[in-house]
KEKE-3310 file (N, C-alpha, C; in steps of 0.2 Angstrom, whole numbers, plus 5000, padded with zeros to 4 digits):
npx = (4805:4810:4822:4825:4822:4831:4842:4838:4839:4853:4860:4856:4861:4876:4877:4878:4891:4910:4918:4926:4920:4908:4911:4914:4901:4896:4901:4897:4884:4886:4889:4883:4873:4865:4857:4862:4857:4857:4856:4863:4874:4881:4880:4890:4902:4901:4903:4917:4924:4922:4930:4944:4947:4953:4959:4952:4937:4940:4945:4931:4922:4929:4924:4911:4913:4917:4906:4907:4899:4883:4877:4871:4871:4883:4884:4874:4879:4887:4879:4872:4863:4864:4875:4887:4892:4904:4910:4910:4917:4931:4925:4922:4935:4940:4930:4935:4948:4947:4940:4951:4964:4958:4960:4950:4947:4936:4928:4934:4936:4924:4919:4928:4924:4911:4914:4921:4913:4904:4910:4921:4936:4949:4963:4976:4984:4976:4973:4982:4987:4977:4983:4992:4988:4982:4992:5000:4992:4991:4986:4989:4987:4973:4975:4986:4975:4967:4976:4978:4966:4960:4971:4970:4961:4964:4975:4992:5006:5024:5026:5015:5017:5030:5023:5019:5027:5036:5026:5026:5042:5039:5030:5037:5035:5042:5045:5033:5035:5046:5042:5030:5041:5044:5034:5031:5038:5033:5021:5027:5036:5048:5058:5065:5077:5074:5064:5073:5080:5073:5069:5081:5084:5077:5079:5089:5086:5080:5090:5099:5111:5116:5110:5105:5115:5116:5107:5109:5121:5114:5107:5116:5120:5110:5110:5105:5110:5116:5107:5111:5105:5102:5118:5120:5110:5113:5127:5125:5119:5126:5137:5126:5128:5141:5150:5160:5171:5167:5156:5163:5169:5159:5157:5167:5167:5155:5159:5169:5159:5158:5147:5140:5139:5125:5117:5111:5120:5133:5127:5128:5144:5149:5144:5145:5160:5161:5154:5165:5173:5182:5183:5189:5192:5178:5175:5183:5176:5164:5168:5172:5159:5154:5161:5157:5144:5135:5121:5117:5110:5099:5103:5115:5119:5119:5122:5136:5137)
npy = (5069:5052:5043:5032:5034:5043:5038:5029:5037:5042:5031:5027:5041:5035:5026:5029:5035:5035:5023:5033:5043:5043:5036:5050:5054:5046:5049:5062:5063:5059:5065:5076:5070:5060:5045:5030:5018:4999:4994:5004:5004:4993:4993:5003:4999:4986:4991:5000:4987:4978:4988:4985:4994:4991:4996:5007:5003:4994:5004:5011:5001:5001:5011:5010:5001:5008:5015:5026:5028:5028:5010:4992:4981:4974:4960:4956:4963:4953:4945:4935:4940:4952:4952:4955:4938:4940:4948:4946:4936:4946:4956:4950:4945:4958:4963:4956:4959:4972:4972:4968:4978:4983:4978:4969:4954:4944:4946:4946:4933:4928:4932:4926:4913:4912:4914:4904:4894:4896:4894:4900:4904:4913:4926:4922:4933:4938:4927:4927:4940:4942:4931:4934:4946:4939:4932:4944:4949:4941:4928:4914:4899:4901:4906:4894:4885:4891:4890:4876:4870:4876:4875:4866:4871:4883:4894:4892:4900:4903:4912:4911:4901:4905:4916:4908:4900:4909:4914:4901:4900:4911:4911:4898:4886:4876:4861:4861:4873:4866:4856:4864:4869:4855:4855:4864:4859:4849:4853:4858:4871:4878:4885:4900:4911:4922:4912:4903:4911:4914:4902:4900:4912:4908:4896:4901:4908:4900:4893:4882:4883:4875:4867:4878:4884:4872:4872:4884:4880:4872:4879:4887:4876:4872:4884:4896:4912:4920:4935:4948:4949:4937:4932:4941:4935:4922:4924:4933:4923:4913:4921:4922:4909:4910:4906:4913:4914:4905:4918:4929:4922:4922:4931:4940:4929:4934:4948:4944:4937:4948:4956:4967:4974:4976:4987:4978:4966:4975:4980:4967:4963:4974:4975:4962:4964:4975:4968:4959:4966:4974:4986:4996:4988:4989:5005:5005:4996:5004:5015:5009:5008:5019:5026:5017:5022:5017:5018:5025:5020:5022:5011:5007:5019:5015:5004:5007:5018)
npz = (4950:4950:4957:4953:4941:4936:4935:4927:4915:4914:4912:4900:4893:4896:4887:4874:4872:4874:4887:4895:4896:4897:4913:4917:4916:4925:4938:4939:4941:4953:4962:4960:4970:4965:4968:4966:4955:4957:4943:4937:4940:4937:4925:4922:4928:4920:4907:4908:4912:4900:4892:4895:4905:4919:4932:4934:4937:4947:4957:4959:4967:4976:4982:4980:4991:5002:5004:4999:4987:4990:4990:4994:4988:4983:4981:4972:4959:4955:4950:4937:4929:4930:4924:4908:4900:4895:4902:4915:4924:4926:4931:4946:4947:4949:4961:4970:4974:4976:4988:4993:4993:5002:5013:5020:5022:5025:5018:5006:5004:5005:4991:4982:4985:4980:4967:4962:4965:4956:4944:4939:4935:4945:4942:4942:4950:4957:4965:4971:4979:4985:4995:5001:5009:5018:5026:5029:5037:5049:5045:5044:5044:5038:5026:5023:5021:5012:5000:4998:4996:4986:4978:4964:4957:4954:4943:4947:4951:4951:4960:4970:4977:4980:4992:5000:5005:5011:5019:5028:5035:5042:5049:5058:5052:5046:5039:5030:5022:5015:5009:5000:4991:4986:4982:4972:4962:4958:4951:4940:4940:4941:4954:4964:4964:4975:4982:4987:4995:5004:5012:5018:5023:5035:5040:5045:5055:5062:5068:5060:5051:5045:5034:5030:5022:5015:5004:5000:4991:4985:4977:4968:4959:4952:4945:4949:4953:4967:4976:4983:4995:4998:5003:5012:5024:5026:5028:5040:5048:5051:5059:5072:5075:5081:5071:5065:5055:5045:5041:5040:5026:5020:5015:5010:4998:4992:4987:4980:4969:4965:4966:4973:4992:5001:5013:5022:5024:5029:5040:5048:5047:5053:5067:5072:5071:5081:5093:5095:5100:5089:5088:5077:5065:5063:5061:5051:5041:5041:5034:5022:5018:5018:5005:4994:4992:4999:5010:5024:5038:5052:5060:5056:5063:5076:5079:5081:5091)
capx = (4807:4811:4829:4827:4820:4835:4847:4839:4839:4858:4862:4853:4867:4881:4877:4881:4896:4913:4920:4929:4914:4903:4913:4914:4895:4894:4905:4896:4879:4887:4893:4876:4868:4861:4858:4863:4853:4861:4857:4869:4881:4882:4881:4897:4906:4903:4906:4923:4929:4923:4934:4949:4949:4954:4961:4945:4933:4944:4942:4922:4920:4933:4919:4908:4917:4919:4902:4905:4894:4879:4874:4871:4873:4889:4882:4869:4881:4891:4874:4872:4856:4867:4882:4888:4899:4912:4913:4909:4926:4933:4919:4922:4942:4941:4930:4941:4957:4945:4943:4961:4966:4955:4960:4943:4949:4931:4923:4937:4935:4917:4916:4934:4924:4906:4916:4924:4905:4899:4913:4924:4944:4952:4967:4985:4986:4970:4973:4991:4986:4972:4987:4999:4986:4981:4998:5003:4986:4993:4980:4991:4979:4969:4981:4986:4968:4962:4978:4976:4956:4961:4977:4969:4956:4969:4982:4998:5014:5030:5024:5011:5022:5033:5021:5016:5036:5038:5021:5028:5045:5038:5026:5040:5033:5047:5044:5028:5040:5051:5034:5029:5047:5044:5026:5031:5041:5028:5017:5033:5039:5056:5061:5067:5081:5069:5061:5078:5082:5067:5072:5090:5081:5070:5085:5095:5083:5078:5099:5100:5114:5120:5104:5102:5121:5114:5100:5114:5126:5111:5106:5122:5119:5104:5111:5102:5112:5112:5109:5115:5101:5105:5124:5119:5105:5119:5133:5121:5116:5134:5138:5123:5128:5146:5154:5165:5177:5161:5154:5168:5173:5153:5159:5170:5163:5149:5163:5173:5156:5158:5140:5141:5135:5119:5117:5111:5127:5138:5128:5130:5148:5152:5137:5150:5166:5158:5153:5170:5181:5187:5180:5194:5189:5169:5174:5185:5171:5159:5168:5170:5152:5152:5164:5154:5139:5129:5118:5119:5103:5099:5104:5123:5125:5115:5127:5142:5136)
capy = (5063:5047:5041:5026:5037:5047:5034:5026:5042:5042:5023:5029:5044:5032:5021:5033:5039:5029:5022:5035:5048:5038:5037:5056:5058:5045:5053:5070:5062:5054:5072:5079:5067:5054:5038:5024:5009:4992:4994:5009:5003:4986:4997:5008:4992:4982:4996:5000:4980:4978:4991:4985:4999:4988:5001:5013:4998:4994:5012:5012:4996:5005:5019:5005:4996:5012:5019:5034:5026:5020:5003:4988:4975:4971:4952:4955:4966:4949:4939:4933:4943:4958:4954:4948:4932:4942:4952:4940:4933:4951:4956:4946:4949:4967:4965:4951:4964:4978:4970:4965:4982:4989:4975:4966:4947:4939:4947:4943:4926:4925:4933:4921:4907:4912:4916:4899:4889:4898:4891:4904:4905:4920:4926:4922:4939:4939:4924:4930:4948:4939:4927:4941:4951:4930:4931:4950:4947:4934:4921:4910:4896:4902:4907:4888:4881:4890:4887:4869:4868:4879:4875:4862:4876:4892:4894:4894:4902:4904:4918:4909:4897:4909:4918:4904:4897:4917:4912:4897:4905:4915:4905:4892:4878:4873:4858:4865:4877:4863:4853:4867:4869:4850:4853:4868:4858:4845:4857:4859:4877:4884:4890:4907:4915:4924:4907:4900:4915:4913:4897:4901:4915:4903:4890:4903:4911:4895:4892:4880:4886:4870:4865:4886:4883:4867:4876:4890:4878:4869:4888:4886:4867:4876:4888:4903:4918:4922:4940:4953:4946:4930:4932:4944:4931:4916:4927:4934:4918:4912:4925:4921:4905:4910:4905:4920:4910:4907:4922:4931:4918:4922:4941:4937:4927:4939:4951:4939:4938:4957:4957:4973:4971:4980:4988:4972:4965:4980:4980:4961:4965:4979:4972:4958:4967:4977:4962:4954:4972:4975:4993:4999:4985:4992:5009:5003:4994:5009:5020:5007:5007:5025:5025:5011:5029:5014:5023:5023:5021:5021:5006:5009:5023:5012:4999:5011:5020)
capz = (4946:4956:4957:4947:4934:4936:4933:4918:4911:4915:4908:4892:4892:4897:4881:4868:4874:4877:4893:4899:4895:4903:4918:4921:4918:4932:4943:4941:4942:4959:4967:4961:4975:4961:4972:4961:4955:4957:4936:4934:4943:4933:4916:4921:4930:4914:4902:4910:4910:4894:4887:4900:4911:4926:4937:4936:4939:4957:4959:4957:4968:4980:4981:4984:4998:5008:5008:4996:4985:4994:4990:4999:4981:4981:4979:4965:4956:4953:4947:4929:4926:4930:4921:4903:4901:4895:4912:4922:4928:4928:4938:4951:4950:4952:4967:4975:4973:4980:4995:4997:4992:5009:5018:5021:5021:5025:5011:4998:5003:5002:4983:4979:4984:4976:4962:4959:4964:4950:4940:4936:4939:4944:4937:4947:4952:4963:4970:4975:4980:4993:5001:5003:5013:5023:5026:5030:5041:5052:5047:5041:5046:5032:5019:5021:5020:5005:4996:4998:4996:4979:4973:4959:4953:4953:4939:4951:4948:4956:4965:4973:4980:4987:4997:5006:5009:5016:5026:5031:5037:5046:5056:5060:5048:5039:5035:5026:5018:5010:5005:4996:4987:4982:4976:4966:4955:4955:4946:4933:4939:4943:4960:4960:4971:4981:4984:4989:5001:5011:5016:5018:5030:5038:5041:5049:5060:5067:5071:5057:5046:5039:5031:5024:5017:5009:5001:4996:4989:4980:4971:4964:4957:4950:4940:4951:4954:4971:4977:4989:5002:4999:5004:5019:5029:5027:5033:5047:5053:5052:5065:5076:5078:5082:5066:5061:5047:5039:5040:5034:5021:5014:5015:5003:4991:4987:4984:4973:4963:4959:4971:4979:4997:5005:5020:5029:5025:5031:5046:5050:5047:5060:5072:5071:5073:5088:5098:5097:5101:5084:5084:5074:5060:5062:5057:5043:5036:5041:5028:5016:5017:5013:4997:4990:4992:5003:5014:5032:5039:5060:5064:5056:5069:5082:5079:5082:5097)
cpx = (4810:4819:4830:4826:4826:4841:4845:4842:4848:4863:4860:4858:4873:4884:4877:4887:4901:4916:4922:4923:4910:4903:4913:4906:4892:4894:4900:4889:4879:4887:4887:4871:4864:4861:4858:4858:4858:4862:4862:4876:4884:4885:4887:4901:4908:4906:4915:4926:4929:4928:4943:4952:4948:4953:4953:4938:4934:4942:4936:4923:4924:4927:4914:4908:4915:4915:4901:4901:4888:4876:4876:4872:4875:4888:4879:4872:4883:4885:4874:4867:4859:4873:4883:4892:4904:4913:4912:4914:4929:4930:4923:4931:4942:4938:4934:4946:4953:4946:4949:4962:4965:4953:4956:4944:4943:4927:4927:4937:4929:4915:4922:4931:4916:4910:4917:4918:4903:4902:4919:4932:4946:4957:4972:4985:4982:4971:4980:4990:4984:4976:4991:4993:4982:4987:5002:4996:4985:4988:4983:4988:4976:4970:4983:4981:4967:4969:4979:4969:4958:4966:4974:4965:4960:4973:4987:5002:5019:5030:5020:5011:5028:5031:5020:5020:5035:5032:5024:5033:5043:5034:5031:5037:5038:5047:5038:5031:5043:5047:5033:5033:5045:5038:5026:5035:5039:5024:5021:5035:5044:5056:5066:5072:5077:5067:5066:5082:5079:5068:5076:5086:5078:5076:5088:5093:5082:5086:5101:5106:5117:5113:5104:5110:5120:5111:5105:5117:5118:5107:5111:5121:5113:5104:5108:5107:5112:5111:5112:5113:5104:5112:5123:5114:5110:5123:5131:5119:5123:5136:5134:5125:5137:5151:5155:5168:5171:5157:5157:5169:5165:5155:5161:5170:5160:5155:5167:5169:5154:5150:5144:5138:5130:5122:5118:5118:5134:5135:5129:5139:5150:5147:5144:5158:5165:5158:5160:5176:5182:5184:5183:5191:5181:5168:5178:5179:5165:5161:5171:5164:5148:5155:5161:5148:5133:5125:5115:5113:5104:5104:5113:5125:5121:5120:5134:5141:5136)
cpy = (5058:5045:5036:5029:5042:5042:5029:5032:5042:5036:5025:5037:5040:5026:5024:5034:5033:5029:5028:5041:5047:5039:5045:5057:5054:5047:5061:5069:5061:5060:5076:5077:5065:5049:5032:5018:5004:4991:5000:5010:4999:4990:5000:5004:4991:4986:4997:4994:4978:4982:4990:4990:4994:4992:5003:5007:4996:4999:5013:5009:4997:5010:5017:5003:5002:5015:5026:5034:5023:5015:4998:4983:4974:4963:4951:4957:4962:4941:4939:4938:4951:4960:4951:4944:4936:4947:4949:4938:4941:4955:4956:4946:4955:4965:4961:4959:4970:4976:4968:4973:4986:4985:4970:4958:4942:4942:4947:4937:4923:4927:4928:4915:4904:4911:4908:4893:4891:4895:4894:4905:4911:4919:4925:4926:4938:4936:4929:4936:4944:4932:4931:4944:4944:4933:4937:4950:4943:4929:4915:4904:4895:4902:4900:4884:4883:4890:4879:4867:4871:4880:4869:4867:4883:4890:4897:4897:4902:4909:4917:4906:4902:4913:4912:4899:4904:4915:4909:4898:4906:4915:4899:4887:4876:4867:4856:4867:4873:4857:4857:4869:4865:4849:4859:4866:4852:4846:4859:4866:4876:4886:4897:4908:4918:4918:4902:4904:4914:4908:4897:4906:4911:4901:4895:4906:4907:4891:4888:4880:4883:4867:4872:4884:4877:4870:4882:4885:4874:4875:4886:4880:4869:4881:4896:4905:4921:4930:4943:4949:4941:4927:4935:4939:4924:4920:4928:4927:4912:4916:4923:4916:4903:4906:4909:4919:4911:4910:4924:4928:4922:4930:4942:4936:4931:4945:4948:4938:4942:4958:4963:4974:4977:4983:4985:4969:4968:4981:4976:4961:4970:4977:4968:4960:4974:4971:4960:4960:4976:4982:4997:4995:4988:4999:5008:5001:4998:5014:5016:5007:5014:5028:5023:5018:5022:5018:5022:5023:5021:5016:5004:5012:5020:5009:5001:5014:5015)
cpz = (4951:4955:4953:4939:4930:4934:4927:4915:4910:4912:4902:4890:4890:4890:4875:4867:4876:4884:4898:4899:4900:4910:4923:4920:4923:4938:4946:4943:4952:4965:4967:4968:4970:4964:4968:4959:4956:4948:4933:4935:4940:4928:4919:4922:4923:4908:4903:4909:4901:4890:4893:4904:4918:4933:4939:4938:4945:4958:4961:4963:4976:4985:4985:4991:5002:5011:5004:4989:4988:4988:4994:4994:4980:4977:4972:4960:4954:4951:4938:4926:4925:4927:4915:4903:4900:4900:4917:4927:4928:4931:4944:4953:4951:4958:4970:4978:4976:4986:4999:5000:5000:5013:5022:5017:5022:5020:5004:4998:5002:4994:4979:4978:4982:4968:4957:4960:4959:4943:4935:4940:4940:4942:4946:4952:4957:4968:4975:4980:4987:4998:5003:5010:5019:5027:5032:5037:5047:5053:5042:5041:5040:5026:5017:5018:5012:5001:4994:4993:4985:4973:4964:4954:4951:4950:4944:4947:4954:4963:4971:4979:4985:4992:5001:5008:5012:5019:5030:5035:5044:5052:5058:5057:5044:5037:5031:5018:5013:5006:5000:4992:4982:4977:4971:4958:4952:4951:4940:4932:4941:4948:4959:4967:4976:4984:4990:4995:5007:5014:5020:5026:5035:5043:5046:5055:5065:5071:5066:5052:5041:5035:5026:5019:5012:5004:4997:4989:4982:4973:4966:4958:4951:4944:4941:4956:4961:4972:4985:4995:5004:5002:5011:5023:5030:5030:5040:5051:5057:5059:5071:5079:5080:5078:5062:5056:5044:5036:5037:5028:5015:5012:5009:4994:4989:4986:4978:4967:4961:4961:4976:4987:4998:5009:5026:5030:5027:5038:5049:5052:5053:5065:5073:5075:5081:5094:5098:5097:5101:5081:5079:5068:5056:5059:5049:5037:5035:5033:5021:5012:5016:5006:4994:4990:4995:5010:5020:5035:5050:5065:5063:5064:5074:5083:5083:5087:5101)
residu = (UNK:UNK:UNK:UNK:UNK:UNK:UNK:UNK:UNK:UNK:UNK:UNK:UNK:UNK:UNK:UNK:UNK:UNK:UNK:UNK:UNK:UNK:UNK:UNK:UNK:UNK:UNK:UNK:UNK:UNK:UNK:UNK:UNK:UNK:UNK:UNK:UNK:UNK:UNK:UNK:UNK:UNK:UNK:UNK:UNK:UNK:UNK:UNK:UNK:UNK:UNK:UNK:UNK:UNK:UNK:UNK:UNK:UNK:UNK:UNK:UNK:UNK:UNK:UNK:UNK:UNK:UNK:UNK:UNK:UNK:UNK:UNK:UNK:UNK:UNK:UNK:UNK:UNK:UNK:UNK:UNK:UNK:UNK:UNK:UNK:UNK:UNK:UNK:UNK:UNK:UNK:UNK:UNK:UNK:UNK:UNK:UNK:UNK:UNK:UNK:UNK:UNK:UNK:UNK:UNK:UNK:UNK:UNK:UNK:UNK:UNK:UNK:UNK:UNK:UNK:UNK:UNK:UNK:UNK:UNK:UNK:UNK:UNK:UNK:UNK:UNK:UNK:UNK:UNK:UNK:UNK:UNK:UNK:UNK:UNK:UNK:UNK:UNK:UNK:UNK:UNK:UNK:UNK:UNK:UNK:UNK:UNK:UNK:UNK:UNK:UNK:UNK:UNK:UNK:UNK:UNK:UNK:UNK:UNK:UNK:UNK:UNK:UNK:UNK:UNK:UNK:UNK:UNK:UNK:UNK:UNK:UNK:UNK:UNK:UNK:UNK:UNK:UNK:UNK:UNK:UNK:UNK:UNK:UNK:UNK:UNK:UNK:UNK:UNK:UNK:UNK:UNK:UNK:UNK:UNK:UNK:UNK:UNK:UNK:UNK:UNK:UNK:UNK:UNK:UNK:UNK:UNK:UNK:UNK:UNK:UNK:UNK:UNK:UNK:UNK:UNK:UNK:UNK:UNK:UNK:UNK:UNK:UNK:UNK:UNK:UNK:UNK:UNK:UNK:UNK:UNK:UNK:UNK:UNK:UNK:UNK:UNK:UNK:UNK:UNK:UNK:UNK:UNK:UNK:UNK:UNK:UNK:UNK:UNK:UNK:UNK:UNK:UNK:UNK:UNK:UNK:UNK:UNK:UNK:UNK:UNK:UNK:UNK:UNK:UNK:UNK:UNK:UNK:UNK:UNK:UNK:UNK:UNK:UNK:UNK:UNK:UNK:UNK:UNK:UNK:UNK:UNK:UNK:UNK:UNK:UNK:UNK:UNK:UNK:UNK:UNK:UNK:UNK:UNK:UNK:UNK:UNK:UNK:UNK:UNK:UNK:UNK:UNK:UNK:UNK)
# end
């Protein structure tokens, strides 16, 4: 019996039976050493989206990518002949997020930007997911391009915008960074504390402190909340630039706002008080920073040694 005859016969199983059935009589077929069709692989794909089994369609597609399914059809499997409209754009999402998933950046960009010539938007997530791994990838470069080239065809969100200010950041572009601030409130979103952190981090990295303290002072003006971070990277940067009143003073404050401090900020604190002596103060705050039951990590007793 020929292998194609072996996998009709196996789509004609799969199509009685529901999604999750299906799946296991493909899987068994697959461990038997059944060599799939590009048809049988469509049918269990689309069967699974259709029934919104996302996960287990990544999964499959995964199986795909890696080799532990052979096939060479990733392409066709995202043709019209081989898919119906209503799996079509989850289709082509799932593989995007496959290849994110296993790290494979020219192949999520080449099905991201078949996907969108065909005329189909991904979902938020996808895009997000495949700038995060731009970004974590250090192609910022590209993470810049194809946000640009695809910000008017992509539903953004706040999220989308924050990776690519923590891009920015982090490649030194800040006047990028503070662009993309302005353009996210072009588009009619809301900055997020995270979003206003990352600046704040940026700002203070680059020795900036009076511009991160603007950006602080402007959270406030805003109505967002800062958090732990965000009081610890202003303090921290304050110290760097050898302004201890105001780093203590931000000490402080996030105590006064009943914010309990981190780590980072008990270590910027004793880091602090080492450098300038006060070792006597560095354990003081050491075992304040075990009362509070904050948890000492390397760099506490690095700090301290």
């Amino acid at each position: 019996m020929s292998q194609s005859h072996e996998a009709l016969i196996l789509i004609q199983k799969m199509v009685k039976v529901p999604p999750t059935k299906a799946l296991l009589l493909f899987n068994t077929a697959t461990y038997q050493g059944l060599q799939h069709t590009s048809h049988s692989i469509s049918f269990i794909l689309n069967h699974l989206l259709s029934s919104g089994m996302l996960p287990q369609a990544q999964s499959l597609i995964l199986r795909l990518i890696s080799g532990r399914i052979p096939s060479s059809l990733m392409l066709q499997l995202t043709q019209a002949h081989f898919t119906p409209c209503s799996t079509y754009t989850p289709l082509y999402d799932t593989v995007v997020n496959a290849y994110v998933h296993s790290h494979s950046t020219d192949q999520a960009l080449t099905f991201l930007h078949h996907m969108i010539h065909e005329g189909h938007v991904p979902l938020s997530n996808t895009f997000n997911n495949l700038l995060c791994l731009l970004i974590r990838s250090n192609y910022f470069d590209k993470a810049w391009w194809i946000f640009n080239e695809l910000k008017s065809k992509v539903v953004l969100d706040a999220y989308s915008f924050g990776i690519m200010i923590k891009g920015c950041c982090e490649a030194g572009y800040f006047v990028k960074g503070f662009r993309l601030l302005a353009m996210l409130e072009e588009f009619g979103l809301s900055p997020n504390v995270v979003i206003y952190t990352t600046l704040i981090d940026g700002c203070c990295k680059d020795g900036n402190v009076m511009l991160a303290k603007n950006l602080f002072c402007k959270m406030n003006r805003l109505g967002l909340v800062p958090n732990p971070h965000t009081y610890s990277v202003l303090m921290n940067g304050f110290f760097k630039q050898g302004l201890q009143r105001e780093g203590f003073q931000m000490y402080e404050n996030m105590k006064r706002s009943g914010i309990v401090p981190n780590a980072y900020a008990y270590n910027c604190l004793i880091s602090e008080y080492c450098n300038d002596g006060m070792v006597d103060k560095a354990f003081k705050v050491f075992a304040e920073m075990r009362e509070k039951g904050i948890a000492c990590g390397v760099m506490t007793y690095n700090i301290l040694i």
